[in-house]
mmCIF file of the C-alpha atoms, coordinates in Angstrom:
data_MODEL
# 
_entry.id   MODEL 
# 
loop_
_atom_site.group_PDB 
_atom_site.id 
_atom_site.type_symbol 
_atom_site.label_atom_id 
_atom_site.label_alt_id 
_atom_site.label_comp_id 
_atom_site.label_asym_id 
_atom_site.label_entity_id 
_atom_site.label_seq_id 
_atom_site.pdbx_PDB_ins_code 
_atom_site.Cartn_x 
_atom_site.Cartn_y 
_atom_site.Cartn_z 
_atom_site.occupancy 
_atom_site.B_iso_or_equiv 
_atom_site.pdbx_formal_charge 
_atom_site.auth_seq_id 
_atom_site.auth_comp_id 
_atom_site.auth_asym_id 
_atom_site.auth_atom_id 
_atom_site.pdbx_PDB_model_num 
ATOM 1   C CA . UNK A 1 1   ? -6.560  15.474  -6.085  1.00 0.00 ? 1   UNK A CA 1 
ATOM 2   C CA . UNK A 1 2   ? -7.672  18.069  -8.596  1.00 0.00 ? 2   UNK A CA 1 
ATOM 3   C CA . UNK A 1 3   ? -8.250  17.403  -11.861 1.00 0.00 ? 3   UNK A CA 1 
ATOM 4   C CA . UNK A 1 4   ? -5.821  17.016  -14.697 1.00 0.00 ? 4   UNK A CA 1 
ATOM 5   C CA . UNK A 1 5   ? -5.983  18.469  -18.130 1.00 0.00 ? 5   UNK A CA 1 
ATOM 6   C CA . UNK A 1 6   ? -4.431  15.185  -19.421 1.00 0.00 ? 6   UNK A CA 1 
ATOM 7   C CA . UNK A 1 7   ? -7.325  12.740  -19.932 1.00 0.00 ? 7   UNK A CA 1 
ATOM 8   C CA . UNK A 1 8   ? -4.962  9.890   -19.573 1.00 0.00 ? 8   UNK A CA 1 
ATOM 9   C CA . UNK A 1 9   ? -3.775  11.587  -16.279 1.00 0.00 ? 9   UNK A CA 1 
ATOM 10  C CA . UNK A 1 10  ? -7.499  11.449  -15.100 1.00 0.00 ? 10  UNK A CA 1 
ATOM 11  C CA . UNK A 1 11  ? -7.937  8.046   -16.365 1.00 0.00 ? 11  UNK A CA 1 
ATOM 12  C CA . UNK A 1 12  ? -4.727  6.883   -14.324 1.00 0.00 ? 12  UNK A CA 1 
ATOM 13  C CA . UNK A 1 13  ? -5.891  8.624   -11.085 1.00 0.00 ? 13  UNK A CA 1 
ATOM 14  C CA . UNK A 1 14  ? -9.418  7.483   -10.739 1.00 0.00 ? 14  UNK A CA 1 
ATOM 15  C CA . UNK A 1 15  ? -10.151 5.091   -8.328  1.00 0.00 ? 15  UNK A CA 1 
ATOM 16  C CA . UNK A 1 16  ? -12.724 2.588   -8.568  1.00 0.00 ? 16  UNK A CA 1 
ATOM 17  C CA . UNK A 1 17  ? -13.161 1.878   -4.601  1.00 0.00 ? 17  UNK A CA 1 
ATOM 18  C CA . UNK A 1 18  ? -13.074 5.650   -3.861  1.00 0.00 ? 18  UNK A CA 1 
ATOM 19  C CA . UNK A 1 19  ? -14.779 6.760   -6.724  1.00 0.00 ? 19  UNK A CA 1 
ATOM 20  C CA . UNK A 1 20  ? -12.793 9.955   -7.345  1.00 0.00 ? 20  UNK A CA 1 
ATOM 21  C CA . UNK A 1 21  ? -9.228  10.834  -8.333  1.00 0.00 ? 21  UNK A CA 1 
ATOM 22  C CA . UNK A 1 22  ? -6.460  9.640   -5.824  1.00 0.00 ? 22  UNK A CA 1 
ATOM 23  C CA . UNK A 1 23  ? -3.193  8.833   -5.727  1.00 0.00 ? 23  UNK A CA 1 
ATOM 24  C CA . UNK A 1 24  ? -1.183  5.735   -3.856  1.00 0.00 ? 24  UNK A CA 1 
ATOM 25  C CA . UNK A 1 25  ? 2.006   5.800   -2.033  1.00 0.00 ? 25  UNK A CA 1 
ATOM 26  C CA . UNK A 1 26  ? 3.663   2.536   -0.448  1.00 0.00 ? 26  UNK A CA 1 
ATOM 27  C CA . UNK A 1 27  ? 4.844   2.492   3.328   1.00 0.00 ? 27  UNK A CA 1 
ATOM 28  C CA . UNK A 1 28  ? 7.189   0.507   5.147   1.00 0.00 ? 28  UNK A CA 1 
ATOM 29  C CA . UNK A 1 29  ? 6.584   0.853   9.054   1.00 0.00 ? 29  UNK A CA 1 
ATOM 30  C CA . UNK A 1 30  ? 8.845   -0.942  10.943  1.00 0.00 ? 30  UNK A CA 1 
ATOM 31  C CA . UNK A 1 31  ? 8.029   -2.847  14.294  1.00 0.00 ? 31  UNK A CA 1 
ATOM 32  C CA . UNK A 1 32  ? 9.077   0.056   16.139  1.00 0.00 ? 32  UNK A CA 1 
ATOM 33  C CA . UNK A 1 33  ? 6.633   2.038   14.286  1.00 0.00 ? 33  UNK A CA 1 
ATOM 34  C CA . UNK A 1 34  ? 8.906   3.997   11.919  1.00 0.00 ? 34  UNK A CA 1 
ATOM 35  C CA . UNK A 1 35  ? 8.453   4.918   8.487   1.00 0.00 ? 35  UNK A CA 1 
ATOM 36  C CA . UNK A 1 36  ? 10.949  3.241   6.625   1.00 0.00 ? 36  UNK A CA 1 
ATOM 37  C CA . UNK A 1 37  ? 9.993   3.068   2.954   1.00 0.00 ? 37  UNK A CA 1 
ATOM 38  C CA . UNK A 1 38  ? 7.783   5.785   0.865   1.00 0.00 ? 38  UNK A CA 1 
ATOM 39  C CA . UNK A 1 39  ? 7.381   5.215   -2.713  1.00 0.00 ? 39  UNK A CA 1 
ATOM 40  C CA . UNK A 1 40  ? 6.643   7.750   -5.245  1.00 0.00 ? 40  UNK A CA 1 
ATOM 41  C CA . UNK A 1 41  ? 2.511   8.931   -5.978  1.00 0.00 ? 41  UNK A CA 1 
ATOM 42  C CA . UNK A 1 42  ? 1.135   6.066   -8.648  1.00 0.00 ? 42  UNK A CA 1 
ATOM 43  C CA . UNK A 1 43  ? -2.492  6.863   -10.123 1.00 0.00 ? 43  UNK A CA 1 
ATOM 44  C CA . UNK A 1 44  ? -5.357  5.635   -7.964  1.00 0.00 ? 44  UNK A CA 1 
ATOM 45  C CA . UNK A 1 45  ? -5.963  2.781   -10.509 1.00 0.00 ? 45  UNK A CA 1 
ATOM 46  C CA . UNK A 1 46  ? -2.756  1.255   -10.198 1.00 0.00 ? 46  UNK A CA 1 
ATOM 47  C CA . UNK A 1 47  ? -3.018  -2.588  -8.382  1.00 0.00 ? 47  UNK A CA 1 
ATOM 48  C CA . UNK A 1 48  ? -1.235  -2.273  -5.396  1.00 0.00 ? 48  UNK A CA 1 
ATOM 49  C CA . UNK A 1 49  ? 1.085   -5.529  -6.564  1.00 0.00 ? 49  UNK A CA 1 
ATOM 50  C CA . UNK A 1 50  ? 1.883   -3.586  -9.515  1.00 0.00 ? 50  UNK A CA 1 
ATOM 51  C CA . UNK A 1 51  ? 3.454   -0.560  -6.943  1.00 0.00 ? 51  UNK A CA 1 
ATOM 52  C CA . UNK A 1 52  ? 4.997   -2.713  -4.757  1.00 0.00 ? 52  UNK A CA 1 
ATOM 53  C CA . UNK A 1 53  ? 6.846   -4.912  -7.922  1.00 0.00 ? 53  UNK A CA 1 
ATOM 54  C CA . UNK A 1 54  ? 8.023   -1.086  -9.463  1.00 0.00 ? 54  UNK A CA 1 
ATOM 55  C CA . UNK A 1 55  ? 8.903   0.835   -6.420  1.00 0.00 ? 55  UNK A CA 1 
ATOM 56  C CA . UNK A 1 56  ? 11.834  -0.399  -5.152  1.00 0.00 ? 56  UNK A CA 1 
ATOM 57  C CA . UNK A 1 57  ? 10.215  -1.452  -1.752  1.00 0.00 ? 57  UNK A CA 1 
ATOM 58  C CA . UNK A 1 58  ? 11.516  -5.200  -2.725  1.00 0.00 ? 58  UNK A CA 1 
ATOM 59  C CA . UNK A 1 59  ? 14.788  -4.340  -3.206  1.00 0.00 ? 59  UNK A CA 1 
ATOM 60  C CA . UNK A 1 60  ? 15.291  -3.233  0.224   1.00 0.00 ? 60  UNK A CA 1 
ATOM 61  C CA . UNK A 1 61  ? 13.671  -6.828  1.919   1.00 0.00 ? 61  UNK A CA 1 
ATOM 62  C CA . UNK A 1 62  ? 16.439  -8.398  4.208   1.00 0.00 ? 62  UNK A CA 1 
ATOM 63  C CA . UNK A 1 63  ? 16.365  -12.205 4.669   1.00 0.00 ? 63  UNK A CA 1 
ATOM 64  C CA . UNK A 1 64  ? 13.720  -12.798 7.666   1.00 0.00 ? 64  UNK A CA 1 
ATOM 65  C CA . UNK A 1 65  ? 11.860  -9.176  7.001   1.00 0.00 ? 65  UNK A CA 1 
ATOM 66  C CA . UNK A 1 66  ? 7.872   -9.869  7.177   1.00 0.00 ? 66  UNK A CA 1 
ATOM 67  C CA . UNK A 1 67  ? 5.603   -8.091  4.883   1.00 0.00 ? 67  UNK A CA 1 
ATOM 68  C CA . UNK A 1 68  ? 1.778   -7.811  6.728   1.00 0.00 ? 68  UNK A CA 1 
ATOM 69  C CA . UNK A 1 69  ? -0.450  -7.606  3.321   1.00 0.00 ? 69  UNK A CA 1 
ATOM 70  C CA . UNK A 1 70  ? -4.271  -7.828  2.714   1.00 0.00 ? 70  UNK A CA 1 
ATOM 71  C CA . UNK A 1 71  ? -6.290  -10.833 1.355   1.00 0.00 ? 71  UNK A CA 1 
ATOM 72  C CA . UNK A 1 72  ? -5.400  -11.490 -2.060  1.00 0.00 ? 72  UNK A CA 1 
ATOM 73  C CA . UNK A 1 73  ? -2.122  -9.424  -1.737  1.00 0.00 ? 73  UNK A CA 1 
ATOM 74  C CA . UNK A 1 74  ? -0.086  -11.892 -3.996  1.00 0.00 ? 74  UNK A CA 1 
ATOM 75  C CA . UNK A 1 75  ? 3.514   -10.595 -3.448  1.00 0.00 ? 75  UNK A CA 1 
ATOM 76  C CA . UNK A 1 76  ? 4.950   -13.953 -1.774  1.00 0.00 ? 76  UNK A CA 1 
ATOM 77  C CA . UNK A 1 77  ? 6.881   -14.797 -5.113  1.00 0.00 ? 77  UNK A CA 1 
ATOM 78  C CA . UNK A 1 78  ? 8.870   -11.619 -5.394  1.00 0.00 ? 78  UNK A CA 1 
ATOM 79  C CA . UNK A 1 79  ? 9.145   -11.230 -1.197  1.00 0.00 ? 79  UNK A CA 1 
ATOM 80  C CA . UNK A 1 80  ? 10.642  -15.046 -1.359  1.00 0.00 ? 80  UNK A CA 1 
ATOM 81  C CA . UNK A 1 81  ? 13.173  -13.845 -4.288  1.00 0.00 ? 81  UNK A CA 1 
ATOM 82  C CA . UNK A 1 82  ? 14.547  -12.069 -1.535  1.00 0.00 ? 82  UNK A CA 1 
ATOM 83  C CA . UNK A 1 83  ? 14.276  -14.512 1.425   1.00 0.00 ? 83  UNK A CA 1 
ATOM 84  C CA . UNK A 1 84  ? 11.320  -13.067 2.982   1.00 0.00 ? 84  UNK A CA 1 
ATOM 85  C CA . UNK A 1 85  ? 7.629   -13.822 4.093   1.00 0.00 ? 85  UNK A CA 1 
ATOM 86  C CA . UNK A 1 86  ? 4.420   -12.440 3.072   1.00 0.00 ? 86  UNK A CA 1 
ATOM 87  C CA . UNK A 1 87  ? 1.371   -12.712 6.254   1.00 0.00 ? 87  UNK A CA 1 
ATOM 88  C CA . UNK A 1 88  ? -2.160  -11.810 5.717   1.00 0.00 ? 88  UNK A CA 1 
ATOM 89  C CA . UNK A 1 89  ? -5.300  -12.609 7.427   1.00 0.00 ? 89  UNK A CA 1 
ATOM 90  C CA . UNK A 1 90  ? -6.994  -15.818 7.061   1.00 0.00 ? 90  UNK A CA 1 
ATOM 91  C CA . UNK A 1 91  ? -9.886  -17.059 4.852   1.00 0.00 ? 91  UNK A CA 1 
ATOM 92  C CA . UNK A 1 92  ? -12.756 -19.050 5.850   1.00 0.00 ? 92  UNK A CA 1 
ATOM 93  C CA . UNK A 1 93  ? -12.081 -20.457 2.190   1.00 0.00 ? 93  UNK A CA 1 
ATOM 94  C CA . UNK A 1 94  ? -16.100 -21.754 2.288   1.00 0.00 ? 94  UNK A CA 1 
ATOM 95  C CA . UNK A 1 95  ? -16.034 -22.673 6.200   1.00 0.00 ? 95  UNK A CA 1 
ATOM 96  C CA . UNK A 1 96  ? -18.276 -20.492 8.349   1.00 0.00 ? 96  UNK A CA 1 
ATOM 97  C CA . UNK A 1 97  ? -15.693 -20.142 10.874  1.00 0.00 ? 97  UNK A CA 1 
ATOM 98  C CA . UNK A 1 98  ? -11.385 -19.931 10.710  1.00 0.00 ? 98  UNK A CA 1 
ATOM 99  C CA . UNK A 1 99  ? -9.847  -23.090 13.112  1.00 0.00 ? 99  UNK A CA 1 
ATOM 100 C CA . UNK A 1 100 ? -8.780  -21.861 16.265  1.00 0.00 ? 100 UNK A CA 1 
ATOM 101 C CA . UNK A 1 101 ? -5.145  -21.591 15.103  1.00 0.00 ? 101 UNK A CA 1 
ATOM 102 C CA . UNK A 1 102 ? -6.243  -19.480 12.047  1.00 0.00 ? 102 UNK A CA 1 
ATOM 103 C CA . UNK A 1 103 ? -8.406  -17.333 14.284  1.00 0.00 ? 103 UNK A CA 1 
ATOM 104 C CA . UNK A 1 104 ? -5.296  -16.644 16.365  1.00 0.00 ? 104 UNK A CA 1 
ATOM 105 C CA . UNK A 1 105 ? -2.614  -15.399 13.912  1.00 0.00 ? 105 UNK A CA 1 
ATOM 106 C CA . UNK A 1 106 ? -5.476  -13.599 12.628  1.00 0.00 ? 106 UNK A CA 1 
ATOM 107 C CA . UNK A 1 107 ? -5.940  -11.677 15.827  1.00 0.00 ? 107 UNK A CA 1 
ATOM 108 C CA . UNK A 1 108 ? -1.855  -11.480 16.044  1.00 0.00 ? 108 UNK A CA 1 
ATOM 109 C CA . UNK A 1 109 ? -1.874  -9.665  12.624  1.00 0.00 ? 109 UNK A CA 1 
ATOM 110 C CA . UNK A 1 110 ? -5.014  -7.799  13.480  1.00 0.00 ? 110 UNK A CA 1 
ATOM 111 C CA . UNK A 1 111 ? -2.681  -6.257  16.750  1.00 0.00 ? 111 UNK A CA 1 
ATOM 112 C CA . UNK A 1 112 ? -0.046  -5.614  14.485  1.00 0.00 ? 112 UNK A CA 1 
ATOM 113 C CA . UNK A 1 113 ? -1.911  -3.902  11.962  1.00 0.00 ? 113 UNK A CA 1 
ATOM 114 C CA . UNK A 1 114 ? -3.346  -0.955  14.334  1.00 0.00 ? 114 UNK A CA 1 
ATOM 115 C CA . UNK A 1 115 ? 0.281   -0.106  15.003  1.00 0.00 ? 115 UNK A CA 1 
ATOM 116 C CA . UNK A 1 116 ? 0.606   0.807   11.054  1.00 0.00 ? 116 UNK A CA 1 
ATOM 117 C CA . UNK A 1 117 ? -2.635  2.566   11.053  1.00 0.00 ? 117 UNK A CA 1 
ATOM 118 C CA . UNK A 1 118 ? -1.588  4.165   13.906  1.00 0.00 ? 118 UNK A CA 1 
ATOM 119 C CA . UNK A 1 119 ? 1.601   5.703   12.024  1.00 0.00 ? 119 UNK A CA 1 
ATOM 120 C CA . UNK A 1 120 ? -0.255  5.999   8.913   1.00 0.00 ? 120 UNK A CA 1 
ATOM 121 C CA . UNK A 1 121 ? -3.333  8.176   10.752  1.00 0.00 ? 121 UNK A CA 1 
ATOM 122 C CA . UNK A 1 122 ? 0.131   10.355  12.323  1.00 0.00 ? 122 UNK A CA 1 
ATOM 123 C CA . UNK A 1 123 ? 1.053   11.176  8.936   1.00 0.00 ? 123 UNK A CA 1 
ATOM 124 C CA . UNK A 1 124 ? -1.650  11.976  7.912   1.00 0.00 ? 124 UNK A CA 1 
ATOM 125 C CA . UNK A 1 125 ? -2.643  15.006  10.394  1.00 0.00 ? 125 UNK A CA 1 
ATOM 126 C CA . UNK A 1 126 ? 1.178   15.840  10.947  1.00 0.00 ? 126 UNK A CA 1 
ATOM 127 C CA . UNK A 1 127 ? 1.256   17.036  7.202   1.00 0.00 ? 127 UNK A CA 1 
ATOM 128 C CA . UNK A 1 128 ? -1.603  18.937  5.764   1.00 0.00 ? 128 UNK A CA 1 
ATOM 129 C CA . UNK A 1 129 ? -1.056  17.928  2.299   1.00 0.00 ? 129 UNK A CA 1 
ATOM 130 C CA . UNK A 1 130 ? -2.691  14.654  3.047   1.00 0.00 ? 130 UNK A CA 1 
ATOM 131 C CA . UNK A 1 131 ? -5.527  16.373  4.711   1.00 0.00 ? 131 UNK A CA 1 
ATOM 132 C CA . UNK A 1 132 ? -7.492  17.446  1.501   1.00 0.00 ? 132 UNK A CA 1 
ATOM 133 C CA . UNK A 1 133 ? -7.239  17.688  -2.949  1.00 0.00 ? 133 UNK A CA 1 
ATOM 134 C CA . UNK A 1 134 ? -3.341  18.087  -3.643  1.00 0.00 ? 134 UNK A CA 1 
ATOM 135 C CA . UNK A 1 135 ? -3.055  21.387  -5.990  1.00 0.00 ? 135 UNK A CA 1 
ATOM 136 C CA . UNK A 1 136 ? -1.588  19.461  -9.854  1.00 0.00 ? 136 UNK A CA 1 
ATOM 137 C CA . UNK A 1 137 ? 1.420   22.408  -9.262  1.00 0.00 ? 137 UNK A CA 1 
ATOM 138 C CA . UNK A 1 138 ? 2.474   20.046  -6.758  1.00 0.00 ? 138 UNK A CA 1 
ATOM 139 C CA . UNK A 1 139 ? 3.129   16.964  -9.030  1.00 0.00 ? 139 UNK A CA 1 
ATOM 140 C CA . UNK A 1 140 ? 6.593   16.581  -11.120 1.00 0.00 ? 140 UNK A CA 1 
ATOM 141 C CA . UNK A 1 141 ? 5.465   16.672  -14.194 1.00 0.00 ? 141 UNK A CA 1 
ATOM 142 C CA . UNK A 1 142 ? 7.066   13.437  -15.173 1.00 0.00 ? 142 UNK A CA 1 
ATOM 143 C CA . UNK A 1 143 ? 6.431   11.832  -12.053 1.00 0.00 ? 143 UNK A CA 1 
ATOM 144 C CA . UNK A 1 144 ? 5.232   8.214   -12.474 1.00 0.00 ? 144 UNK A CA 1 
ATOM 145 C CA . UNK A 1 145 ? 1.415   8.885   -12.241 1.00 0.00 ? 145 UNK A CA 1 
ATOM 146 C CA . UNK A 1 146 ? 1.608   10.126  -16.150 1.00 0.00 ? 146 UNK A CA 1 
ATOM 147 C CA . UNK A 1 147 ? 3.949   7.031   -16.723 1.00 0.00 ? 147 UNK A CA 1 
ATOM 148 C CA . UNK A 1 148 ? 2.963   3.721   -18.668 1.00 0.00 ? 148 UNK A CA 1 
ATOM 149 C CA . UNK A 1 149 ? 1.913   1.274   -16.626 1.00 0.00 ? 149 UNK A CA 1 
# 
């Protein structure tokens, strides 16, 4: 992403993890592997709870939908508002191994997790936009990246 002329702009956009300016979208990918949710760009720094609570993916949960979600990811509260489950992979929580039932879903997940990044990876070298710094011409100018968050 190039850089901003608004320092709270740049502030907003830099990413601790990547350690340069980025911006997040949400996806929904279905289990046929469709995309069926895209949120609008939030600034790199924004907590990934914090985009899913604000972007309107929640309100489009049906009872029974499953969200996959990393470790940590703590959306189950506001999925279960709407009669659905939150999964994620399995801690050790201090053990040096997962039981073999843990170790199993884990795998299950795992499977079900290339599929996304298999979508995700499509995307991503369908559109060349995602390929390299997005031009600041190309962002509303009230978009929610210069919002309060």
């Amino acid at each position: 992403m190039e850089n901003s002329k608004d320092l709270k702009a740049r502030a907003r956009t830099y990413s601790q993890c990547k350690s340069k300016k980025t911006m997040k979208h949400l996806m929904g990918i279905s289990p046929q592997e469709v995309i069926s949710f895209i949120s609008k760009g939030w600034g790199g720094r924004t907590t990934d709870a914090h985009i899913t609570a604000n972007s309107g993916f929640l309100d489009n949960l049906l009872p029974g939908d499953l969200i996959l979600a990393d470790r940590g990811f703590t959306i189950q509260n506001q999925a279960g508002l709407h009669c659905a489950k939150v999964e994620a992979p399995a801690l050790s929580r201090g053990k040096k191994q997962l039981g073999a039932i843990e170790l199993e879903d884990s795998r299950k997940l795992a499977a079900v997790r290339i599929h996304a990044e298999r979508v995700i990876g499509q995307a991503r070298s369908k559109y060349k936009i995602l390929h390299g710094p997005v031009p600041i011409s190309h962002l509303m100018p009230n978009a929610p990246i210069c919002a309060p968050q």
